[in-house]
C-alpha positions in Angstrom: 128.4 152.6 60.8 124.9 153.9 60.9 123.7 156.5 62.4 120.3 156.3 65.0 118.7 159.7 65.9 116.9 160.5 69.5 113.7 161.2 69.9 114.0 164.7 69.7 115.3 164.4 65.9 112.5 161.7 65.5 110.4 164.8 66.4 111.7 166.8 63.8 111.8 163.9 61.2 107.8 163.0 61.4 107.6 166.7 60.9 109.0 166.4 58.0 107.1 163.0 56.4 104.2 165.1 57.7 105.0 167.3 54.7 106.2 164.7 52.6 102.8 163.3 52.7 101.1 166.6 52.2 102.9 166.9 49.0 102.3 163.3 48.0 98.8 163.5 48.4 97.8 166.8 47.3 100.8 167.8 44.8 101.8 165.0 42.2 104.0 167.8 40.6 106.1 168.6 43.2 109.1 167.1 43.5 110.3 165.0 46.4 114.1 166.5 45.9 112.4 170.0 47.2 111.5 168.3 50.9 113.8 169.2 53.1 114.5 169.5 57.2 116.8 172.9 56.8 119.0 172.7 60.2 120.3 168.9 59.3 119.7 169.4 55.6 118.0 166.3 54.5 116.5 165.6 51.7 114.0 162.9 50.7 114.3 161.9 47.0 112.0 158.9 46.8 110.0 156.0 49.0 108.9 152.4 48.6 105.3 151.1 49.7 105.8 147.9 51.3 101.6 147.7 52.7 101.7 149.2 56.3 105.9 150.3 56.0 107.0 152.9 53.9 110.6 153.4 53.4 112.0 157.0 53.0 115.0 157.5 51.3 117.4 160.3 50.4 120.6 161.9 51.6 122.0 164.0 54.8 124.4 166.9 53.6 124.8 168.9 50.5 125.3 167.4 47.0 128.2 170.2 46.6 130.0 169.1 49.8 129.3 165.7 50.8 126.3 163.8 51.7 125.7 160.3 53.3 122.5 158.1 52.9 119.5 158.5 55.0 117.0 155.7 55.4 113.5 156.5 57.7 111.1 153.7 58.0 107.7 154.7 59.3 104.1 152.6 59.9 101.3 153.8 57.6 99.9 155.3 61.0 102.4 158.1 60.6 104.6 156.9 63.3 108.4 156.7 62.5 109.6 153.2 63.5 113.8 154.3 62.8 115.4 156.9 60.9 119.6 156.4 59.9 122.4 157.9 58.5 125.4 156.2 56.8 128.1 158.0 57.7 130.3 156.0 57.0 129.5 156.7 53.3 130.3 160.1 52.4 130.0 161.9 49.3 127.0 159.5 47.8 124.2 160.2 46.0 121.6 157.8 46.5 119.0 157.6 43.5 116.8 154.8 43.8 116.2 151.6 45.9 114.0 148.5 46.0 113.0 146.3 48.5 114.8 143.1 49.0 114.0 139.6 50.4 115.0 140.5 53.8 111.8 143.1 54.0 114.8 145.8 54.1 115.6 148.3 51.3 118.5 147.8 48.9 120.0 151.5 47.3 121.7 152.7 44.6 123.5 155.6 43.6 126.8 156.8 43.3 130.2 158.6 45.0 130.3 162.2 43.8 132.8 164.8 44.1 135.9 162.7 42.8 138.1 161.9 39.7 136.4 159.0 39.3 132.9 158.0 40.8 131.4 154.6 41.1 128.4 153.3 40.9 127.3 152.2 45.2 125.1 149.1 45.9 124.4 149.5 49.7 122.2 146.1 51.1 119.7 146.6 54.3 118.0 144.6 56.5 114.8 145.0 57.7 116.2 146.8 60.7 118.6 149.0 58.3 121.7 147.5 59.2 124.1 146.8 56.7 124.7 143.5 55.1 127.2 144.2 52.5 128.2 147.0 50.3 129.9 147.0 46.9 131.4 149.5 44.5 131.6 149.1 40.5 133.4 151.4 38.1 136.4 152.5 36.4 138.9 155.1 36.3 136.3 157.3 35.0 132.9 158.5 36.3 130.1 155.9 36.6 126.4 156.6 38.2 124.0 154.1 39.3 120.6 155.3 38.4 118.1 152.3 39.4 117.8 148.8 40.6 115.1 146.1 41.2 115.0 142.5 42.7 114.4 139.7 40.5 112.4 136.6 41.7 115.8 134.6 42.6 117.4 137.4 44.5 119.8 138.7 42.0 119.2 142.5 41.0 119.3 144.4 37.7 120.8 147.8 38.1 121.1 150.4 35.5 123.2 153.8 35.0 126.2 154.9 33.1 129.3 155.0 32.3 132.3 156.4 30.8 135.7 154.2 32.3 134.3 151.5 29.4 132.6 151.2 26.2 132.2 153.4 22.4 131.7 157.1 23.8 131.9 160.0 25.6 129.2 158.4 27.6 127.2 154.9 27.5 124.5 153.1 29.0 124.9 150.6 31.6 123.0 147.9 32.8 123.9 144.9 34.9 123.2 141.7 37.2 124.6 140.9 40.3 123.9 137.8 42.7 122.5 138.3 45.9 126.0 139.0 47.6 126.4 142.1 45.2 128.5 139.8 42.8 128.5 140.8 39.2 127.4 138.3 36.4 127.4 140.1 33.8 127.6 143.8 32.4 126.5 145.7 29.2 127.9 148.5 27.8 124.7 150.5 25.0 125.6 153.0 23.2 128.1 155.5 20.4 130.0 158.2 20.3 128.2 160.6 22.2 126.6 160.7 25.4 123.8 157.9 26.3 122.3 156.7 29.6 120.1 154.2 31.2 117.6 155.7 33.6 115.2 153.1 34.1 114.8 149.3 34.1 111.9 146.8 34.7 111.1 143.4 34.5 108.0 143.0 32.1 106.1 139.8 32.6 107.7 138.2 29.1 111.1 137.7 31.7 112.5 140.4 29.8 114.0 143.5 30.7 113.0 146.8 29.1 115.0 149.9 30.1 114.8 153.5 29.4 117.2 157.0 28.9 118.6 159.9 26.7 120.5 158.7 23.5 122.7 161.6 21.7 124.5 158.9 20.0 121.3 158.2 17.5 118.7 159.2 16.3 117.5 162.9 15.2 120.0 165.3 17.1 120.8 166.0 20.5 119.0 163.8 23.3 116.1 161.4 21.7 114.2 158.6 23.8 116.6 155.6 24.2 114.0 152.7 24.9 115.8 148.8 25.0 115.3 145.7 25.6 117.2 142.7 26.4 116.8 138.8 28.2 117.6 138.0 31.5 121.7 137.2 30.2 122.4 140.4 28.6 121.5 139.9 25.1 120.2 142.7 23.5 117.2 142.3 21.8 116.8 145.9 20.3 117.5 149.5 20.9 115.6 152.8 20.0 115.7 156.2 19.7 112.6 158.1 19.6 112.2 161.8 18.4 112.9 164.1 15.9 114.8 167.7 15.4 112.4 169.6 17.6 112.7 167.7 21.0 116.9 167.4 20.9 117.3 167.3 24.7 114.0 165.1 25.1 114.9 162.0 28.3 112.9 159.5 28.8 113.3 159.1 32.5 110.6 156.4 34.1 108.6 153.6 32.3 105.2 153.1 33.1 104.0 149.0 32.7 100.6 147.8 33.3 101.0 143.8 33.8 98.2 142.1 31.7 
């Protein structure tokens, strides 16, 4: 169950976004991991810009002993509108979220701090309660590193994983329905390590994502840059780089829609 703070906390909180805006505006470099409120040890990692809404999102604890999502939704007038903690997810790292067709926010990360971690697909509403909430993995580790909303409601999410597939670690990406149901899944990647970062949907209703490849390529971590239809089928893979950039990762893809 969620978590809803009092209005002294939502004190505290727009103090906070206060300096998450501060950095935003006048600090591109800096880091929205480094925000935090230090006597509830929050932590924004990211927001979505939905016109006058923003959504905050991050987690409440310490990566090294637990942690459950946090969710703030404020007006572009500054003025917090609810802020919520899942606590009845603990131990999750939340990496990335989209909005969904209900105006809410749906999240992705992964359990942390056990044998073997799953990616975590967590569905809000537009008032952040939960609609459903699924876990996908193995009897290894999986992480969930990014999702996004395709025009019939379905979602592509993208990570890694090591319970299936050629290697110590492969890329991951997936689609599941609406309802969190999978459809399909892909396994990219060799012997080595090899992730999937990032995922969009370019406007030839493709899907082009992005991460580190040790597998292939030149040595150590190259550019992994893919791309594949809307069922799964891979139309090609690359790795990008050379001797002298061995632990180069290719982390967020930047598309301008003609």
């Amino acid at each position: 169950m969620p978590f809803a703070f009092g209005p002294k906390f939502m004190k505290a909180i727009f103090l906070l976004l206060l300096v998450f805006n501060t950095f935003v505006s006048f600090s591109q470099n800096i880091s929205s991991r480094l925000i935090k409120y230090p006597d509830n040890n929050l932590t924004i990692y990211g927001s979505i810009d939905n016109g006058d809404i923003l959504f905050l999102y991050g987690i409440a604890g310490d990566e090294n002993t637990g942690t459950s999502p946090l969710i703030i939704k404020m007006h572009s007038n500054g003025d917090v509108l609810w802020a919520k903690i899942y606590t009845g997810f603990i131990n999750t790292l939340i990496r990335s979220a989209c909005l969904n067709e209900t105006n809410g926010v749906t999240l992705i990360g992964n359990s942390v701090n056990s044998s073997d971690d799953d990616i975590i697909i967590l569905k809000l509403t537009d008032e952040g309660n939960i609609e459903w909430s699924k876990t996908y993995g193995g009897n290894d580790h999986e992480r969930g590193f990014k999702i996004i909303q395709l025009d019939d409601n379905s979602y592509i999410a993208s990570g890694s994983t090591r319970s299936i597939g050629s290697g110590e670690e492969d890329s991951f990406v997936m689609r599941i329905d609406a309802f969190g149901n999978q459809i399909w899944d892909r396994t990219l990647g060799g012997t080595y390590r090899d992730n999937a970062f990032d995922v969009i949907y370019s406007n030839d209703n493709t899907l082009v994502f992005t991460g580190a490849q040790s597998s292939f390529g030149s040595g150590g971590y190259d550019f992994g840059l893919g791309k594949m239809d809307l069922s799964g089928n891979l139309l090609f893979l690359k790795a990008i780089g050379s001797h002298l950039f061995s632990i180069s990762r290719l982390r967020k893809i930047v598309f301008r829609k003609s």
